[in-house]
C-alpha positions in Angstrom: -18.2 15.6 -14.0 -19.3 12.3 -14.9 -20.4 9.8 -11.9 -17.4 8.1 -10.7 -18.3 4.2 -11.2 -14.6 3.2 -9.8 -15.1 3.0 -5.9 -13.2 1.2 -3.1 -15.3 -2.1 -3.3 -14.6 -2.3 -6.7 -11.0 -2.0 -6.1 -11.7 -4.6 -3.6 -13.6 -6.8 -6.2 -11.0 -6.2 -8.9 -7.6 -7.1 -6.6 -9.0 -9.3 -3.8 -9.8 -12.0 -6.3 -7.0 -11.5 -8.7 -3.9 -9.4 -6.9 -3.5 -10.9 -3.0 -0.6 -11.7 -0.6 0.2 -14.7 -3.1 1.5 -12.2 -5.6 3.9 -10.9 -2.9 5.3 -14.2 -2.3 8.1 -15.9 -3.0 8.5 -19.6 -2.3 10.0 -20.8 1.1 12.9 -23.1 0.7 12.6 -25.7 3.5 15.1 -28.6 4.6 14.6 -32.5 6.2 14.6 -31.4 10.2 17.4 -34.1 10.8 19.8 -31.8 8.5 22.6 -30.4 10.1 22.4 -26.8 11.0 25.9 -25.5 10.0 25.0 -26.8 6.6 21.8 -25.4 6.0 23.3 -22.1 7.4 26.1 -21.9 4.9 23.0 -22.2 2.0 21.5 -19.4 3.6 24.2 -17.2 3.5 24.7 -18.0 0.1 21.4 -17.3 -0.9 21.3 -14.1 1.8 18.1 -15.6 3.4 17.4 -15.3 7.0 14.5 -17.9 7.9 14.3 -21.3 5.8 11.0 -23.7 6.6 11.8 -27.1 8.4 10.3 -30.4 7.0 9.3 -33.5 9.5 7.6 -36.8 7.3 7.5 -34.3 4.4 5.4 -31.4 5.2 6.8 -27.6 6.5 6.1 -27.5 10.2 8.4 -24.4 11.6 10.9 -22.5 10.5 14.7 -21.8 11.8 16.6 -18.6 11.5 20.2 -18.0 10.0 20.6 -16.0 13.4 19.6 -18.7 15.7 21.3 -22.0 14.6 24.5 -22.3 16.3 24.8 -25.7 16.5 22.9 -29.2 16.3 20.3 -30.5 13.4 17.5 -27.9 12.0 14.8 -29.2 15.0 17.0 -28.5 17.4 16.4 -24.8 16.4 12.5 -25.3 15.2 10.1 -22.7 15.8 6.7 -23.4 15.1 4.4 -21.1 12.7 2.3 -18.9 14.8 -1.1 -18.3 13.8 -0.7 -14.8 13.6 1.8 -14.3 10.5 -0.3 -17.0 8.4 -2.2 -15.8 5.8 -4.4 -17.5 3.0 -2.7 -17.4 -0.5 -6.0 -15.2 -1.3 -5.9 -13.1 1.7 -6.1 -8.9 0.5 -2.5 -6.8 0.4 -3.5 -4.8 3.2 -3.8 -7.8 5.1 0.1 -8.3 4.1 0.7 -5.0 5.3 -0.7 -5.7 8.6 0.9 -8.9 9.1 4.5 -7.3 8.3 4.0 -4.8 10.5 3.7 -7.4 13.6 6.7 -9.6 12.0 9.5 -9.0 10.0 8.4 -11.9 7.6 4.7 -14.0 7.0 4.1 -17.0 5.8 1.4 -17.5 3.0 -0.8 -20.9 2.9 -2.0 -22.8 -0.1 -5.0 -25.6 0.9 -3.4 -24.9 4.6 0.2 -25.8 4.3 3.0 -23.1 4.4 4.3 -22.7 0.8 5.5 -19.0 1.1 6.7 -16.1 2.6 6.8 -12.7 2.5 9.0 -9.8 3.6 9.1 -6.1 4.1 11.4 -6.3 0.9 8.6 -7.5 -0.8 6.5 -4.2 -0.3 8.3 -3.2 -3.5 7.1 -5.4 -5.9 4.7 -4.5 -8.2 1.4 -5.8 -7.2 1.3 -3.6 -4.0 2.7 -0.5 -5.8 -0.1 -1.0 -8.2 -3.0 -1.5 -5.1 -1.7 1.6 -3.7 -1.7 4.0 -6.7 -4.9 2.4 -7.2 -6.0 3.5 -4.0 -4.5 6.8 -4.2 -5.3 7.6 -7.3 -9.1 7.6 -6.5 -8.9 9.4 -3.6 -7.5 11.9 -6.3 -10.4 11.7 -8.0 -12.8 11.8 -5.4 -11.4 14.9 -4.0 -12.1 16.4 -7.5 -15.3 15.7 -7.5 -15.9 17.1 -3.8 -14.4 20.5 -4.7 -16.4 20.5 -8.4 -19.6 20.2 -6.2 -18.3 22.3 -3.3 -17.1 25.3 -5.4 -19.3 25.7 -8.7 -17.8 28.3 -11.0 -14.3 27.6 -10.0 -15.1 30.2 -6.8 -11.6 27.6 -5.1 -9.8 30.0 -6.6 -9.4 31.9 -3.5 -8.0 29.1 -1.6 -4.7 28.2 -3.7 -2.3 30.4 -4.5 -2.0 33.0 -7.5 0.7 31.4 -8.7 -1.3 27.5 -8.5 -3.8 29.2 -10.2 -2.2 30.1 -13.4 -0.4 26.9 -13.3 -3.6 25.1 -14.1 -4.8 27.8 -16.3 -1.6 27.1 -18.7 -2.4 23.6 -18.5 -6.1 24.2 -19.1 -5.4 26.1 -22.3 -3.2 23.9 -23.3 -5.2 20.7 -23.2 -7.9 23.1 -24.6 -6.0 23.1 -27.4 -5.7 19.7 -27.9 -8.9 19.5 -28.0 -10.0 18.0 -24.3 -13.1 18.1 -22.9 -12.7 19.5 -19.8 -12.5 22.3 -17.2 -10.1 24.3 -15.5 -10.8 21.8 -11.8 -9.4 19.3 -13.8 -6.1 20.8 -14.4 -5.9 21.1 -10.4 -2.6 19.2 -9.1 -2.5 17.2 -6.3 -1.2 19.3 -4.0 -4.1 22.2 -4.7 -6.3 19.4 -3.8 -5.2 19.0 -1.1 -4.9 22.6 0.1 -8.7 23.0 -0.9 -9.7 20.2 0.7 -7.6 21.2 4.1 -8.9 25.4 4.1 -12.6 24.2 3.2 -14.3 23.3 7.0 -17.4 21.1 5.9 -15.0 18.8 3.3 -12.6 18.5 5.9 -14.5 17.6 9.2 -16.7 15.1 6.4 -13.1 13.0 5.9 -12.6 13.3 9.4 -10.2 15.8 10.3 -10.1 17.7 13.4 -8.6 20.5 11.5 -6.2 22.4 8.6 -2.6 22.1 10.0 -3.8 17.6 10.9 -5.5 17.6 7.1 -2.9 19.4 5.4 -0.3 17.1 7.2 -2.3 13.6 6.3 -2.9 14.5 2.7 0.9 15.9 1.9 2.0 12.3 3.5 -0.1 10.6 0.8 0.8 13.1 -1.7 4.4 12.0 -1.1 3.5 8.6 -1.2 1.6 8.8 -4.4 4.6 11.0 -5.9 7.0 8.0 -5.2 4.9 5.5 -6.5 4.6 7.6 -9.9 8.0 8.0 -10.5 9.3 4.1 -9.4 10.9 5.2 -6.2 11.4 3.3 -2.9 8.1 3.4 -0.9 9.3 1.6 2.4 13.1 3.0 3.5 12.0 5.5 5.4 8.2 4.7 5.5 8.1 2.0 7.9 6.2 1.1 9.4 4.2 4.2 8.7 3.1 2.8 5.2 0.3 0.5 6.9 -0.8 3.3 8.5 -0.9 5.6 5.2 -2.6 2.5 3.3 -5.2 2.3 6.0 -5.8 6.3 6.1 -6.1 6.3 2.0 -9.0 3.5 2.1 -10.6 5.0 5.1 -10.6 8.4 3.1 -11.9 6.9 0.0 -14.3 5.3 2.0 -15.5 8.9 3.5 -15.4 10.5 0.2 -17.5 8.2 -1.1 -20.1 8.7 1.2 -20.2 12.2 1.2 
C-alpha cells in the first residue's frame, strides 16, 4: 500500500485555515438596548429565534433571550457575553463542538466584536459534516494500512466471518475486472475493519483500548456515525452531546494510528 501522505495535521492545515467556526455561523441580529422588549420578542417569534444580540452606542454588548423578556426595554433583560462561548471567527470546528457542548448557542468574533452565532442546529451544515467524514474517513484508511502490515497474505481472514469474506472477494473480482489495481484488504468494509482491529490484541491496546467488547463498541459508534454522514442523514438527534465526544475519539485514533 502506498504511504498515506493525508494525516490529521494536514487535515488540520487544510480546514483550520479555510473551513472554521465562521463557516457554521450565521449572523446575529441585534437591536438598540432602549427598544422595547415585547417588540423585539414578537420579531423573534416570527423569525423562530431564541437569543437576539443587544446594541448600546452601536456595538453588540449582550444578548437577551425570547424566554426571558417579559417586560421593560431589551437592557432591562441584558446578559453579558461570557468569555467562555466566544470563539475567534478562525477558531477549528471542534472547538465549535466544544463550545456547544457547554451552551446551547456560541457567539463567533470578527477583529473582537460579536458578529455571530452558532447553534447545535448548525452541526448540520455542511462544513462540519465534511470535517468529520474527513476525519473518519482516514481513520478508515489508517486501519487499512495497520491490518495490511499486521496480516501479510490476507492471514485476517480468520478473524471475520465466512460470509465477510466472500463479500469482499465478490467485490475483489469485480473491481478486478474493471481493471483496479488492488487487493482483496482493500475490498474490506468498514465494519471488518473494525472487527479486525477489535480481535487483534497488539492493534487494539496500540489505539488504546483496554479490550474487544470497549473497541468493538467505540469503533461501531463511529461506524454509525460515518454511515450517516455518507448517506445525508441527521448526525445530532440522538447524538448529543455524544458527537463531541465521537469527534474527539476519531482524532485521538487517527492520531494513534498514525503513530503506530
Amino acid at each position: 500500500m502506498k504511504h498515506l501522505k493525508s494525516t490529521l495535521d494536514d487535515l488540520h492545515y487544510m480546514f483550520d485555515r479555510s473551513i472554521t467556526v465562521r463557516t457554521l455561523a450565521e449572523y446575529l441580529a441585534s437591536f438598540d438596548d432602549t427598544q422595547q422588549a415585547h417588540v423585539v420578542r414578537e420579531f423573534m417569534q416570527a423569525q423562530d429565534y431564541d437569543v437576539v444580540g443587544v446594541r448600546s452606542k452601536g456595538l453588540v454588548v449582550g444578548y437577551v433571550s425570547r424566554a426571558m423578556m417579559p417586560g421593560g426595554i431589551l437592557s432591562d433583560h441584558l446578559m453579558p457575553f461570557e468569555v467562555q462561548v466566544q470563539f475567534d471567527e478562525a477558531s477549528p470546528l471542534l472547538d465549535a463542538l466544544v463550545g456547544l457542548e457547554r451552551s446551547s448557542q456560541i457567539f463567533v468574533t470578527v477583529m473582537g466584536q460579536v458578529w455571530g452565532i452558532v447553534t447545535r442546529g448548525d452541526l448540520q451544515k455542511a462544513p462540519i459534516r465534511m470535517w468529520l467524514f474527513a476525519v473518519l474517513s482516514l481513520v478508515e484508511m489508517q486501519f487499512l494500512r495497520l491490518i495490511r502490515a499486521s496480516f501479510p497474505r490476507d492471514s485476517w481472514k480468520s478473524l471475520i466471518s465466512p460470509k465477510r469474506v466472500k463479500a469482499a472477494q465478490r467485490l475483489f473480482h469485480e473491481r478486478q475486472g474493471r481493471n483496479e489495481a488492488i487487493g482483496l484488504a482493500d475490498c474490506l468494509q468498514f465494519a471488518d475493519k473494525r472487527t479486525i482491529i477489535s480481535k487483534t490484541h497488539d492493534l487494539r491496546s496500540a489505539l488504546g483500548f483496554r479490550s474487544c467488547k470497549k473497541a468493538e463498541k467505540a469503533l461501531k459508534e463511529l461506524e454509525d456515525l460515518r454511515n450517516d454522514l455518507a448517506h445525508a442523514q441527521d448526525i445530532v438527534t440522538g447524538r448529543w452531546p455524544k458527537l463531541v465526544e465521537l469527534a474527539s475519539t476519531a482524532e485521538r485514533l487517527l492520531k494513534k494510528c498514525e503513530e503506530i
